[in-house]
N, C-alpha and C positions, 0 to 999 in steps of 0.2 A: 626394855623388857615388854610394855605395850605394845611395838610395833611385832615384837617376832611372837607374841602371843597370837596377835592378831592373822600373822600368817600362818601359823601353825592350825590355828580354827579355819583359816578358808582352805588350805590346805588337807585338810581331813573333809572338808564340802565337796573342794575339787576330786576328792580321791573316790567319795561314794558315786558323784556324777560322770565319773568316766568311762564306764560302762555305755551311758546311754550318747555322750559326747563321742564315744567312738560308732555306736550304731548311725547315728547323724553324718558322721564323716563319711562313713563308707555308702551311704546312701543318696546323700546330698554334696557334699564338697564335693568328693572323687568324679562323679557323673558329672560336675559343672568346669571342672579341671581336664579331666578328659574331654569333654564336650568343647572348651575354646582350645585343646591341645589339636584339637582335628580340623578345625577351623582352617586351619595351617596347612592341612595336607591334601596330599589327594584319594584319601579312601573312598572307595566305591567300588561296586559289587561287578555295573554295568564294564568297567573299565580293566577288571581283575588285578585290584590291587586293596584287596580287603587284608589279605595277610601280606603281603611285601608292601604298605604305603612309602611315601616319602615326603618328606617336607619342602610346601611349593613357595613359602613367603605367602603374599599377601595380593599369590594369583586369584586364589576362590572371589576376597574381596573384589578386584580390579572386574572378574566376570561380574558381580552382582552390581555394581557402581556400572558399569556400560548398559547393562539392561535399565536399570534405576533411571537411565539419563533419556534413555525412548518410554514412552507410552503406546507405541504400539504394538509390542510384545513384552512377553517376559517379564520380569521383577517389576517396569515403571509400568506395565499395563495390569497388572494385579492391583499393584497399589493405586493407580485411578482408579480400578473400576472399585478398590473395598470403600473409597473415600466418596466416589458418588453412591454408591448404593447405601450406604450408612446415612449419609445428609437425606437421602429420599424417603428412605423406609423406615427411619427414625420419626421424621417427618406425617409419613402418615400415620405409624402406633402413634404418637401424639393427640393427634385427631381423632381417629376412629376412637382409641380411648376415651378421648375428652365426651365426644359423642355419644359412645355408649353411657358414660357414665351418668351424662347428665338426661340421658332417658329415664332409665334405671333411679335416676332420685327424684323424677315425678311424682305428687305427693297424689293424683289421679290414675297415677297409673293400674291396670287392673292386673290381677294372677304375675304379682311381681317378683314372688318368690320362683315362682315359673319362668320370666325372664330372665331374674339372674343365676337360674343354675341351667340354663342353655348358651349364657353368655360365656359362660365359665369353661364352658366345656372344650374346650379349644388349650387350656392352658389343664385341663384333668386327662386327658388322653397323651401317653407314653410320644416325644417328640417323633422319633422313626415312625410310629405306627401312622401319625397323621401324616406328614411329608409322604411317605408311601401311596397312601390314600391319593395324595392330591395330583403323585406321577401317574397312577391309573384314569384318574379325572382328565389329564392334561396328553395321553398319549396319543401320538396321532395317527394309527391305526386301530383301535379298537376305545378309544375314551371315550367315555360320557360324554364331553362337553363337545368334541367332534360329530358325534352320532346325532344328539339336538340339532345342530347345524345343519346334517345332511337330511334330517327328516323337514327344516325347515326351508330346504333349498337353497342355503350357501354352502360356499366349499371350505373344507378342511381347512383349522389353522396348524402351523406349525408351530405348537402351544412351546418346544423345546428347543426347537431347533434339531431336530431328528432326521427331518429330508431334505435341510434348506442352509443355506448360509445367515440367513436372516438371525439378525440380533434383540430384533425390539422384540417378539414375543417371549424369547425362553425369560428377555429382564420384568417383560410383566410379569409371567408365572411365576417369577424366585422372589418379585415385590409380595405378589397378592400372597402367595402363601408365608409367607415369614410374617407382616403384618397379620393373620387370620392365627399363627402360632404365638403372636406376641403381646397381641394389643390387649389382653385381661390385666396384665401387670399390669398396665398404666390404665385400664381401668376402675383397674380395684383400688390405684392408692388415691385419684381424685375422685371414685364415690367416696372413699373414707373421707375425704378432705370436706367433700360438699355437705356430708352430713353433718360439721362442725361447724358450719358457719351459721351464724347467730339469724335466727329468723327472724327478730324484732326488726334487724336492720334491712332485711328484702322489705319490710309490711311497711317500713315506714318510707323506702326508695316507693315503694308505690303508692303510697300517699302520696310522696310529692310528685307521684304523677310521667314518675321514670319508666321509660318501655324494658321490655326484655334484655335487648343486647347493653342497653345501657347499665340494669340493674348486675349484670355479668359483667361488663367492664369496670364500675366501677365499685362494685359491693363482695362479688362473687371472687373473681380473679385476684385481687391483694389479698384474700386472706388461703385461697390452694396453691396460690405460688410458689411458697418452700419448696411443698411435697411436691408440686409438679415440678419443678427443676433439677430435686434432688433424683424424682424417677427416671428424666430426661435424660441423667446423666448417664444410670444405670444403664441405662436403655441403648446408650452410645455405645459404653461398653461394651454390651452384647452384641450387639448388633456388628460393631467392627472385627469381632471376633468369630461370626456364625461360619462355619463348614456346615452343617448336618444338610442343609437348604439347598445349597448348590451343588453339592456332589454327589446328592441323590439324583435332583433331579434334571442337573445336565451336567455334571462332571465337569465343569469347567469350558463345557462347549454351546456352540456348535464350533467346529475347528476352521480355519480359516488358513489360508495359504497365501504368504506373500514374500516377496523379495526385500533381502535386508544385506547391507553391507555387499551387495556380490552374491547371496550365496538364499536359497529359498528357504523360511521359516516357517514352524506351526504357531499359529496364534489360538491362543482358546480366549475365544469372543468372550467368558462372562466369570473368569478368572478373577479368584480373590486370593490374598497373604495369604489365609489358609489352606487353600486349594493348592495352592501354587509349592507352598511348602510340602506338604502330603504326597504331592504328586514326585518333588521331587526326591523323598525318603523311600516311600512305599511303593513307586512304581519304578524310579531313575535309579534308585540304591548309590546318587552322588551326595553318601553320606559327608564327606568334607566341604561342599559346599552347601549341604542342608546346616551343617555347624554354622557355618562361615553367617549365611543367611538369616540363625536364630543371634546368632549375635547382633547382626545388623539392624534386626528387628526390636530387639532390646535397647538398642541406642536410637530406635526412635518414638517408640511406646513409650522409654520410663520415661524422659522429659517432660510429655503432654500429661503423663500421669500425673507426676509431683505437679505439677503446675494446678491441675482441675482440683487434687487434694490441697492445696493450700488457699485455693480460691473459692473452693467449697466445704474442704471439711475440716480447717480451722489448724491445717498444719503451719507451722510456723520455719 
């Protein structure tokens, strides 16, 4: 009589919660059931088969694994260039962060309330409107930073890659500005940090006579470590994830033309997972191998995921 009491009370739980269990279904289940159902096929807009598809097996895959296995185009050149650009520009918000911050906690420093809501400013202004900002900065027929150059008699860079094949400038311009959008966060959580650390212990590292970088290495740094790792991580995060940067301000380009397999390719020189994906939903409409692709990317995101969560935030 326990147990059927027992089902009969969850039973009337389940019966009020199925209203909202069915909003969840038809919102999230079906869109992810549908979503690996197309995986399968070949819908696409480009290829006119959005209303007649058909089921291809585990062709989309086989395309995404042949691109996957080159870095010179396509799926394995996305994914090099998101994995070097993450390792660099994480790299420098780090620094510049650290940098900033440890200005900003100068105990001499003057109008500092003044510094830090100019530093800030960069993480208070709307992400499009700055990115916009920086393509105007960076254009290389009417930019600012162009126009200085010509008044100071050097020539025009091709800050984007706009008239040139050239790679290294449009990857400085998507480093400096992503850094210049990102670096307050890690800012702000090692000024937090540095204002906690116990001052008895720097007065007395200099008492015994410890320099600067010493009383930072060994007084300062154990105790903002946490914070600084746990923002480092965030920071990966974002970072491996950024679209808004790159598809502002070169789309994926400059484009590049080469011979592959027999047959000539487009390469977009500064292509990331995001980019790549986007480009191929919203401009290819090869929505079954955009499936194919979120799938693929799910199998290799959540492992690194669980992993960083269980070595950082105490998942078991």
């Amino acid at each position: 009589m326990t147990f059927l009491t027992s089902v009969r009370r969850r039973g009337y739980a389940y019966l009020f919660l199925l209203p909202s269990l069915a909003v969840v279904a038809l919102i999230s289940l079906y869109p992810l059931a549908f979503g690996i159902y197309m995986a399968f096929t070949d819908i696409s807009t480009r290829r006119g088969t959005w209303y007649r598809w058909h089921l291809v097996g585990l062709e989309n895959f086989e395309r995404l694994a042949s691109e996957l296995l080159s870095w010179r185009y396509g799926l394995g050149r996305a994914l090099l260039n998101t994995i070097v650009f993450t390792v660099i520009n994480v790299g420098l918000q780090v620094l510049t962060g650290l940098a900033a911050a440890l200005f900003l906690n100068m105990e001499v420093l003057p109008a500092k309330r003044l510094f830090r809501s100019l530093f800030i400013v960069p993480w208070a202004v709307p992400g499009y409107v700055s990115i916009m900002a920086w393509f105007f900065l960076y254009n290389y027929s009417y930019g600012y930073l162009n126009q200085i150059l010509l008044n100071l008699g050097f020539d025009r860079v091709d800050w984007l890659g706009m008239a040139s094949s050239n790679t290294f400038w449009p990857w400085v311009s998507i480093h400096v500005t992503n850094t210049w959008l990102a670096y307050p966060f890690m800012m702000s959580v090692v000024l937090a940090a540095l204002q906690s650390v116990p001052k008895e212990l720097i007065d007395a590292a200099r008492v015994d006579g410890a320099s600067g970088p010493q009383i930072f290495r060994s007084v300062v740094l154990p105790h903002i470590r946490p914070p600084l790792v746990f923002a480092t991580i965030l920071t990966t995060i974002t970072t491996f994830q950024q679209f808004g940067v790159v598809w502002i301000l070169t789309g994926g380009g400059p484009l590049l033309k080469e011979e592959w397999g027999g047959h000539i390719v487009t390469i977009y020189a500064t292509d990331t997972l995001m980019t790549y994906g986007y480009r191929m939903i919203f401009q290819l409409g090869e929505y079954g191998l955009a499936a194919a692709y979120s799938l693929l990317l799910i199998a290799m995101v959540v492992p690194v995921s669980l992993a960083v969560m269980k070595r950082f935030g105490g998942v078991e």
